[in-house]
ZATOR-339394 format. One record per residue: residue in one letter; x, y, z of N, C-alpha, C in turn. Coordinates in steps of 0.2 Angstrom, whole numbers. Atoms other than C-alpha are relative to their C-alpha. Layout:
# ZATOR-339394
<pt><code>a</code><n_c1>X</n_c1><n_c2>Y</n_c2><n_c3>Z</n_c3><ca_c1>X</ca_c1><ca_c2>Y</ca_c2><ca_c3>Z</ca_c3><c_c1>X</c_c1><c_c2>Y</c_c2><c_c3>Z</c_c3></pt>
...
This chain:
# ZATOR-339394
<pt><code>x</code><n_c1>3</n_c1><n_c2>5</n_c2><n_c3>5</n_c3><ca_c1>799</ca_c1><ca_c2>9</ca_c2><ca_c3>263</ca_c3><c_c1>-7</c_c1><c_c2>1</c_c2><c_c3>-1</c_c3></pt>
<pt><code>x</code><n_c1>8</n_c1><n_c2>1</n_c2><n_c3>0</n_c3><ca_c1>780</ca_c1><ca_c2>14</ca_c2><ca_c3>266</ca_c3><c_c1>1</c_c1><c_c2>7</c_c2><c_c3>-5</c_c3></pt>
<pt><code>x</code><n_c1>3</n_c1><n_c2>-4</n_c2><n_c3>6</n_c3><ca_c1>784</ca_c1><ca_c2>28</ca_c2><ca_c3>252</ca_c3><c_c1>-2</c_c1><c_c2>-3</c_c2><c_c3>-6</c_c3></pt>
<pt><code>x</code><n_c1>0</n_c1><n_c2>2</n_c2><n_c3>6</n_c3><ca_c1>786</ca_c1><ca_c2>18</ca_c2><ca_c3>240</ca_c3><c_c1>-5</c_c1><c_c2>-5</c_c2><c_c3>-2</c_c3></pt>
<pt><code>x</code><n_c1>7</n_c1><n_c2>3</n_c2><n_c3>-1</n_c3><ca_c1>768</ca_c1><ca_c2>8</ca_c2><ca_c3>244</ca_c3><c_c1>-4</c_c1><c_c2>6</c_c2><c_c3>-3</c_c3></pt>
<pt><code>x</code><n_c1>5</n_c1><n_c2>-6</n_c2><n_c3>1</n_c3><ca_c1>761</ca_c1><ca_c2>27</ca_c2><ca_c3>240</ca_c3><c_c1>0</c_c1><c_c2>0</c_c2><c_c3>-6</c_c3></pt>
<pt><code>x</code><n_c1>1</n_c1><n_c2>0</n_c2><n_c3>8</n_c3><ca_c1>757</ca_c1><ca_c2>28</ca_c2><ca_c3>219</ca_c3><c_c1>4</c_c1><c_c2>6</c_c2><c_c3>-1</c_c3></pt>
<pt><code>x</code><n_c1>-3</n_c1><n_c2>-7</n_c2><n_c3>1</n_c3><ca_c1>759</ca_c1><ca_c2>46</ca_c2><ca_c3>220</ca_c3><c_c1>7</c_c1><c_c2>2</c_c2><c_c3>1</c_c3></pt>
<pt><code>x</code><n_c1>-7</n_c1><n_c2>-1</n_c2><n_c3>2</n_c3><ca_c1>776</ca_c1><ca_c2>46</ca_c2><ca_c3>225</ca_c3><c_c1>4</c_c1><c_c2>-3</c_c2><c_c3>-4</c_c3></pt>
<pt><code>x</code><n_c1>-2</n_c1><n_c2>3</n_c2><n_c3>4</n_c3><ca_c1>781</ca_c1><ca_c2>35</ca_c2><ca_c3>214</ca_c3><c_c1>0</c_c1><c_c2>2</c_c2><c_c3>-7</c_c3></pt>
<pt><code>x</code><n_c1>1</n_c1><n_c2>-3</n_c2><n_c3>7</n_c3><ca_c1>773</ca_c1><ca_c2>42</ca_c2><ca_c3>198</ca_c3><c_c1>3</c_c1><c_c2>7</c_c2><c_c3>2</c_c3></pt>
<pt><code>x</code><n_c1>-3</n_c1><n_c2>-7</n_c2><n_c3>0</n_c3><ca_c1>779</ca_c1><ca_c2>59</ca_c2><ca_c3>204</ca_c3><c_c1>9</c_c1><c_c2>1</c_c2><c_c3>2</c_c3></pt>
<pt><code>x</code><n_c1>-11</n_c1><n_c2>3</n_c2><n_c3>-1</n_c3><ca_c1>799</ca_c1><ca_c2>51</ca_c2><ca_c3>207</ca_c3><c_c1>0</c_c1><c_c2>-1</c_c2><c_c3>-9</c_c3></pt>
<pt><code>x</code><n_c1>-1</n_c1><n_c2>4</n_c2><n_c3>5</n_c3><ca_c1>795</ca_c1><ca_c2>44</ca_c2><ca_c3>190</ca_c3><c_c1>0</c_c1><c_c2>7</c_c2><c_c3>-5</c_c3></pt>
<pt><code>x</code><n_c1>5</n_c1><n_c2>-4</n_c2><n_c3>5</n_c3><ca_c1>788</ca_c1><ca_c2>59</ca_c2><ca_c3>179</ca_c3><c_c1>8</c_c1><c_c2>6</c_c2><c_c3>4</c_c3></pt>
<pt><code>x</code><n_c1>-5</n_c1><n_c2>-4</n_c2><n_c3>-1</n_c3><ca_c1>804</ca_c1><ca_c2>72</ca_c2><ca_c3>189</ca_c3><c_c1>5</c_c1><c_c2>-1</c_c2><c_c3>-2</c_c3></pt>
<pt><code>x</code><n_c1>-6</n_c1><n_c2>0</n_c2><n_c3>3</n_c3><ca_c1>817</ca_c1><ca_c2>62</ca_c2><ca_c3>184</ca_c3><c_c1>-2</c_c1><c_c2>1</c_c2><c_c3>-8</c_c3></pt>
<pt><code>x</code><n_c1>2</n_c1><n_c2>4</n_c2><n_c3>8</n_c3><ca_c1>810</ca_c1><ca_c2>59</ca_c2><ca_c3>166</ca_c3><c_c1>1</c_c1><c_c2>7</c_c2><c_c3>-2</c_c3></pt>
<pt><code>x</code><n_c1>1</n_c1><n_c2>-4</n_c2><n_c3>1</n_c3><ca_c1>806</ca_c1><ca_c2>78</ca_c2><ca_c3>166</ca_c3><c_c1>6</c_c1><c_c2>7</c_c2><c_c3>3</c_c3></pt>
<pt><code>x</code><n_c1>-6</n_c1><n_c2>-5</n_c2><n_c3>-2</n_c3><ca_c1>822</ca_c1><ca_c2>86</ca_c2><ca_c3>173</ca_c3><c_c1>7</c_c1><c_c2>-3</c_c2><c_c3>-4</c_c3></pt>
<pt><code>x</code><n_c1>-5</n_c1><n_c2>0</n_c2><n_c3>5</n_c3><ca_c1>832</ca_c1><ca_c2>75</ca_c2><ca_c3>160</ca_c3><c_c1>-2</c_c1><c_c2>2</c_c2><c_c3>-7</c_c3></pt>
<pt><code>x</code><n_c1>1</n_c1><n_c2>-1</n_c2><n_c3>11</n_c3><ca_c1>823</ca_c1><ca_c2>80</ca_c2><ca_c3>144</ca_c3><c_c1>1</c_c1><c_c2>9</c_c2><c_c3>2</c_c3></pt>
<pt><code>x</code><n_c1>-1</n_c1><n_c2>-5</n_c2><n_c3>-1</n_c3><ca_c1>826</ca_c1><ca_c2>99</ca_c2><ca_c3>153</ca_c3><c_c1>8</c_c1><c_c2>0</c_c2><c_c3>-2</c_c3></pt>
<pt><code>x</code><n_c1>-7</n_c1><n_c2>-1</n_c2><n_c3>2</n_c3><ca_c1>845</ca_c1><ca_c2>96</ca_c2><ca_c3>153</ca_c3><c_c1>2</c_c1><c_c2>-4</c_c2><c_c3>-6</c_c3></pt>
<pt><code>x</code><n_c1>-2</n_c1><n_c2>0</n_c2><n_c3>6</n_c3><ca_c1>843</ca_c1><ca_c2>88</ca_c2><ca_c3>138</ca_c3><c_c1>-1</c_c1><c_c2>7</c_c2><c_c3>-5</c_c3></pt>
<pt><code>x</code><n_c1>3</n_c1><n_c2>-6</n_c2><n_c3>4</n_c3><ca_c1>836</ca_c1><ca_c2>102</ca_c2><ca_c3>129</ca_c3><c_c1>6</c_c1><c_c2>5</c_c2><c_c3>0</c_c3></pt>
<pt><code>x</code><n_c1>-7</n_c1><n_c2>-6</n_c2><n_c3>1</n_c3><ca_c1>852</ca_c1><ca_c2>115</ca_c2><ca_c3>135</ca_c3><c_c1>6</c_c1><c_c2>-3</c_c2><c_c3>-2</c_c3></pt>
<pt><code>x</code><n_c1>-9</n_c1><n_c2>4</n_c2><n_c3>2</n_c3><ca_c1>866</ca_c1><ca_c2>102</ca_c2><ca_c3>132</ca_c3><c_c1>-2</c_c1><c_c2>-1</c_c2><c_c3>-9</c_c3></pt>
<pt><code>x</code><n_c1>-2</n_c1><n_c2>3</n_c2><n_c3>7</n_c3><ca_c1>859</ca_c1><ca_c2>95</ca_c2><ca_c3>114</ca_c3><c_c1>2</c_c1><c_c2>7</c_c2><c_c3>-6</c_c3></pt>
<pt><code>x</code><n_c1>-2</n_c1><n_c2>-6</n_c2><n_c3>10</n_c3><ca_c1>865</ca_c1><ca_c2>104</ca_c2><ca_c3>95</ca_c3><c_c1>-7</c_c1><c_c2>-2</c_c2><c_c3>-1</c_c3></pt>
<pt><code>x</code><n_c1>5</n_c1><n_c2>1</n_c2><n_c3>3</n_c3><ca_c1>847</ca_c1><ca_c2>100</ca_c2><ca_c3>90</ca_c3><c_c1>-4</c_c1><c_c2>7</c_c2><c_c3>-3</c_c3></pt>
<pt><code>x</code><n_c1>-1</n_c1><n_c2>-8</n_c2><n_c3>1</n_c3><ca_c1>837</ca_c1><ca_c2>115</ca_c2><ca_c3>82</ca_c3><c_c1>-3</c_c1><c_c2>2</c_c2><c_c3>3</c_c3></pt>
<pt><code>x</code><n_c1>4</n_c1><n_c2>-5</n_c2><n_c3>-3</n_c3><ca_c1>827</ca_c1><ca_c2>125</ca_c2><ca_c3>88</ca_c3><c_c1>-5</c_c1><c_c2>-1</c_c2><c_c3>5</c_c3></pt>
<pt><code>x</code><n_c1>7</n_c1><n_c2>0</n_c2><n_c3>-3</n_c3><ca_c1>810</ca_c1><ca_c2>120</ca_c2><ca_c3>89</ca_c3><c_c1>3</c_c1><c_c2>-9</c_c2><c_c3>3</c_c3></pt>
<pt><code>x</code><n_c1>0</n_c1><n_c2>5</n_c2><n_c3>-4</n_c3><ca_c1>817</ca_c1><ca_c2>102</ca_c2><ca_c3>95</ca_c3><c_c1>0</c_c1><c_c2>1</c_c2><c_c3>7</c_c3></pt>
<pt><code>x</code><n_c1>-2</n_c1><n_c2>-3</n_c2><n_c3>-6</n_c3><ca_c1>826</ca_c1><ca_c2>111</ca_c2><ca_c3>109</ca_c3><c_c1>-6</c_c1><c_c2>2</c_c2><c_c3>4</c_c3></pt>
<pt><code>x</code><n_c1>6</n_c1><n_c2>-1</n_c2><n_c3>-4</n_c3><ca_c1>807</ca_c1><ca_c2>120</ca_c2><ca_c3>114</ca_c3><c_c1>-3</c_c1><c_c2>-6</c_c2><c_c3>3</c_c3></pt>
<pt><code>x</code><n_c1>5</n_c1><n_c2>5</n_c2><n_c3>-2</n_c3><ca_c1>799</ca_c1><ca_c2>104</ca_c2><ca_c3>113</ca_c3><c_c1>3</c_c1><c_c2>-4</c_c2><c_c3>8</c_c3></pt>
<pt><code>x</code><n_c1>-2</n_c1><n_c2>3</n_c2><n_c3>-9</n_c3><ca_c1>810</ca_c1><ca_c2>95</ca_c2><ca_c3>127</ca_c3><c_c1>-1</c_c1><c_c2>4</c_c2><c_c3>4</c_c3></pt>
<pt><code>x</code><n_c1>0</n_c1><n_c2>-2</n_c2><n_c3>-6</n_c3><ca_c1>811</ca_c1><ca_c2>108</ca_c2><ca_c3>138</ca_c3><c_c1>-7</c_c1><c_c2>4</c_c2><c_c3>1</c_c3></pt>
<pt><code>x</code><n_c1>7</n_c1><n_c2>0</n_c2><n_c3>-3</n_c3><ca_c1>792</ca_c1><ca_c2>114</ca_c2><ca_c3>137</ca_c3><c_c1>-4</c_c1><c_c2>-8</c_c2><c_c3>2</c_c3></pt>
<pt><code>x</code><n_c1>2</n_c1><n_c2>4</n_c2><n_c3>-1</n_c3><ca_c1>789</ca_c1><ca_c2>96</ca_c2><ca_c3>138</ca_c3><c_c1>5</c_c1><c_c2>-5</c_c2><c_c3>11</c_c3></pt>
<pt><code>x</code><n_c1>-3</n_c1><n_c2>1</n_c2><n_c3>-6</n_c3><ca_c1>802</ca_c1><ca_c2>94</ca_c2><ca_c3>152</ca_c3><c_c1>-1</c_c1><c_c2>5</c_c2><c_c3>9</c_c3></pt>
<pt><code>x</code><n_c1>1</n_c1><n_c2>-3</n_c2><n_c3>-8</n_c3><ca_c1>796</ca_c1><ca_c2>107</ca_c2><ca_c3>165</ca_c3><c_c1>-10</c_c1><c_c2>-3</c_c2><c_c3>1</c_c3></pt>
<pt><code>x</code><n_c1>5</n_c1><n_c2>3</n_c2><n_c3>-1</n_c3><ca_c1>778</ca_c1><ca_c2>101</ca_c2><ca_c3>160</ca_c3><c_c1>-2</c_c1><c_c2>-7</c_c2><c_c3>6</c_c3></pt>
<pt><code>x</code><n_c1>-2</n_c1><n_c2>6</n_c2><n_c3>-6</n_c3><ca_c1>783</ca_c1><ca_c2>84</ca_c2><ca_c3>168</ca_c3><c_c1>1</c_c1><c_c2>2</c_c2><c_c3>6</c_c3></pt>
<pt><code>x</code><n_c1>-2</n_c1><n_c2>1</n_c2><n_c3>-9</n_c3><ca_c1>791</ca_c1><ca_c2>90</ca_c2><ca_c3>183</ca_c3><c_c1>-5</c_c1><c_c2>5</c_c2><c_c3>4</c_c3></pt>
<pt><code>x</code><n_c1>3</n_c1><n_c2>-4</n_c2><n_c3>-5</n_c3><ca_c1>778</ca_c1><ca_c2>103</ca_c2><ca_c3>188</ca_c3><c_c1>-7</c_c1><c_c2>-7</c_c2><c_c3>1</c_c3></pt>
<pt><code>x</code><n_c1>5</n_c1><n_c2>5</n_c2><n_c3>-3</n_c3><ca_c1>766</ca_c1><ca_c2>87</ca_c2><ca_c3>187</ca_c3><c_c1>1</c_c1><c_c2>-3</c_c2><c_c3>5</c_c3></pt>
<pt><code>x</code><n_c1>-1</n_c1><n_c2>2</n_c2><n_c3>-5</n_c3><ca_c1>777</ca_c1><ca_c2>78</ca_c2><ca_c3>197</ca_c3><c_c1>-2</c_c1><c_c2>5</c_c2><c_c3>7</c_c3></pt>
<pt><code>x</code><n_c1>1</n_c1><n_c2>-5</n_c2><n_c3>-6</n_c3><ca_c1>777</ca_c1><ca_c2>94</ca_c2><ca_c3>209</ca_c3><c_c1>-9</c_c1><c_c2>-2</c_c2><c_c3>3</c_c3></pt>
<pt><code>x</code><n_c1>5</n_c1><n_c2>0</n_c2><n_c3>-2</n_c3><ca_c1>760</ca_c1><ca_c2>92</ca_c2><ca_c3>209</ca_c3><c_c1>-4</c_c1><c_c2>-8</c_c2><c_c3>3</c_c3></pt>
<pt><code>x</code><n_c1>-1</n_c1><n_c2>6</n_c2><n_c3>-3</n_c3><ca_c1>760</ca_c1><ca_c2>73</ca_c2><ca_c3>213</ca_c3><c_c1>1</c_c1><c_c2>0</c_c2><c_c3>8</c_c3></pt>
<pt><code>x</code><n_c1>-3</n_c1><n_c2>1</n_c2><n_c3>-7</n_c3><ca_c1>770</ca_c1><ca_c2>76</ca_c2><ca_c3>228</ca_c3><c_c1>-6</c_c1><c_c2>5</c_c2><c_c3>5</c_c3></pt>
<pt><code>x</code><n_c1>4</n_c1><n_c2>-2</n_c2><n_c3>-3</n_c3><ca_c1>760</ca_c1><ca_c2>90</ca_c2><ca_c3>233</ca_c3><c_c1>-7</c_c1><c_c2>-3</c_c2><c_c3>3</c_c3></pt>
<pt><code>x</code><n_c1>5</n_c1><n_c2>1</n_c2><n_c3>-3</n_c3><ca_c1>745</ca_c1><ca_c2>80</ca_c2><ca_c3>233</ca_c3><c_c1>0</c_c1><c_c2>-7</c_c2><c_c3>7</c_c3></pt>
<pt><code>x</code><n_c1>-2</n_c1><n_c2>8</n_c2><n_c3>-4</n_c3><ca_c1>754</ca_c1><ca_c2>65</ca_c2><ca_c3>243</ca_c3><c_c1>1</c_c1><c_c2>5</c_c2><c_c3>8</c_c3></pt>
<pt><code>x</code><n_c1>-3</n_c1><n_c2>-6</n_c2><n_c3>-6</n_c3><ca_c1>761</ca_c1><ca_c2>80</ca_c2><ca_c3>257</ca_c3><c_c1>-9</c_c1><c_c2>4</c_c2><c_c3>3</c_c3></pt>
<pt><code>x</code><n_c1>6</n_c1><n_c2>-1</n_c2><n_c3>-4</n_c3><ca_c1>740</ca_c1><ca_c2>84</ca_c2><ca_c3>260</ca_c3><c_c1>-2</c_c1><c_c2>-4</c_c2><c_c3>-1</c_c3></pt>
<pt><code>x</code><n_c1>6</n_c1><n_c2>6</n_c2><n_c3>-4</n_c3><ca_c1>732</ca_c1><ca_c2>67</ca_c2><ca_c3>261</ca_c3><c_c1>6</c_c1><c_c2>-4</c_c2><c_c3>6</c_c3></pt>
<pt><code>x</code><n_c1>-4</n_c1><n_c2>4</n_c2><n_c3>-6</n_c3><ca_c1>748</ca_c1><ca_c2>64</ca_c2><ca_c3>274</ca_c3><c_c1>-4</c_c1><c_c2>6</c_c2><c_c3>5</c_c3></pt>
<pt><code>x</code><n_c1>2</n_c1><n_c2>-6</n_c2><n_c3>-5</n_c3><ca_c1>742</ca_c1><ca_c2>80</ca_c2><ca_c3>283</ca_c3><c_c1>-7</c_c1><c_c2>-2</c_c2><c_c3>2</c_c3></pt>
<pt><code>x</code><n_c1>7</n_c1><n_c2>1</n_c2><n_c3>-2</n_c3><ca_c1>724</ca_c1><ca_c2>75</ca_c2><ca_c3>283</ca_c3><c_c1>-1</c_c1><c_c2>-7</c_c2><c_c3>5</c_c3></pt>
<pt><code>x</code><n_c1>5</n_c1><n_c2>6</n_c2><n_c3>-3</n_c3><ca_c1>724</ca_c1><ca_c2>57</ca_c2><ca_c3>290</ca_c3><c_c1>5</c_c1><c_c2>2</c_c2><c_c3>8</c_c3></pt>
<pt><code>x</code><n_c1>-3</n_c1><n_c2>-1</n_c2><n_c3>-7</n_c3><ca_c1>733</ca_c1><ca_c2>65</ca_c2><ca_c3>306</ca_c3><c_c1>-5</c_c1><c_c2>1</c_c2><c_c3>5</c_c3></pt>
């Protein structure tokens, strides 16, 4: 329960899932081309922010030790 008090994990659960279905949206749709690029440059964008969300929640847990 005390994750979901933290922001950062929260924005970075929120921004991974957002960003891991516009990637599998990207391979599954008929759309063309350039929509296709957009999801999935738009969908790894997202989840490497989330990555970097979590990473920063995983050292301010490591520092207040």
């Amino acid at each position: 329960m005390n994750k979901l008090f933290d922001l950062r994990f929260v924005i970075g659960l929120f921004f991974l899932i957002i960003g891991l279905l516009l990637i599998g949206y990207s391979f599954l749709s008929d759309a063309t081309e350039y929509k296709k690029e957009v999801n999935l440059y738009c969908g790894l964008l997202f989840s490497s922010f989330a990555l970097l969300m979590f990473m920063l929640k995983q050292k301010n847990k490591d520092d207040e030790v």
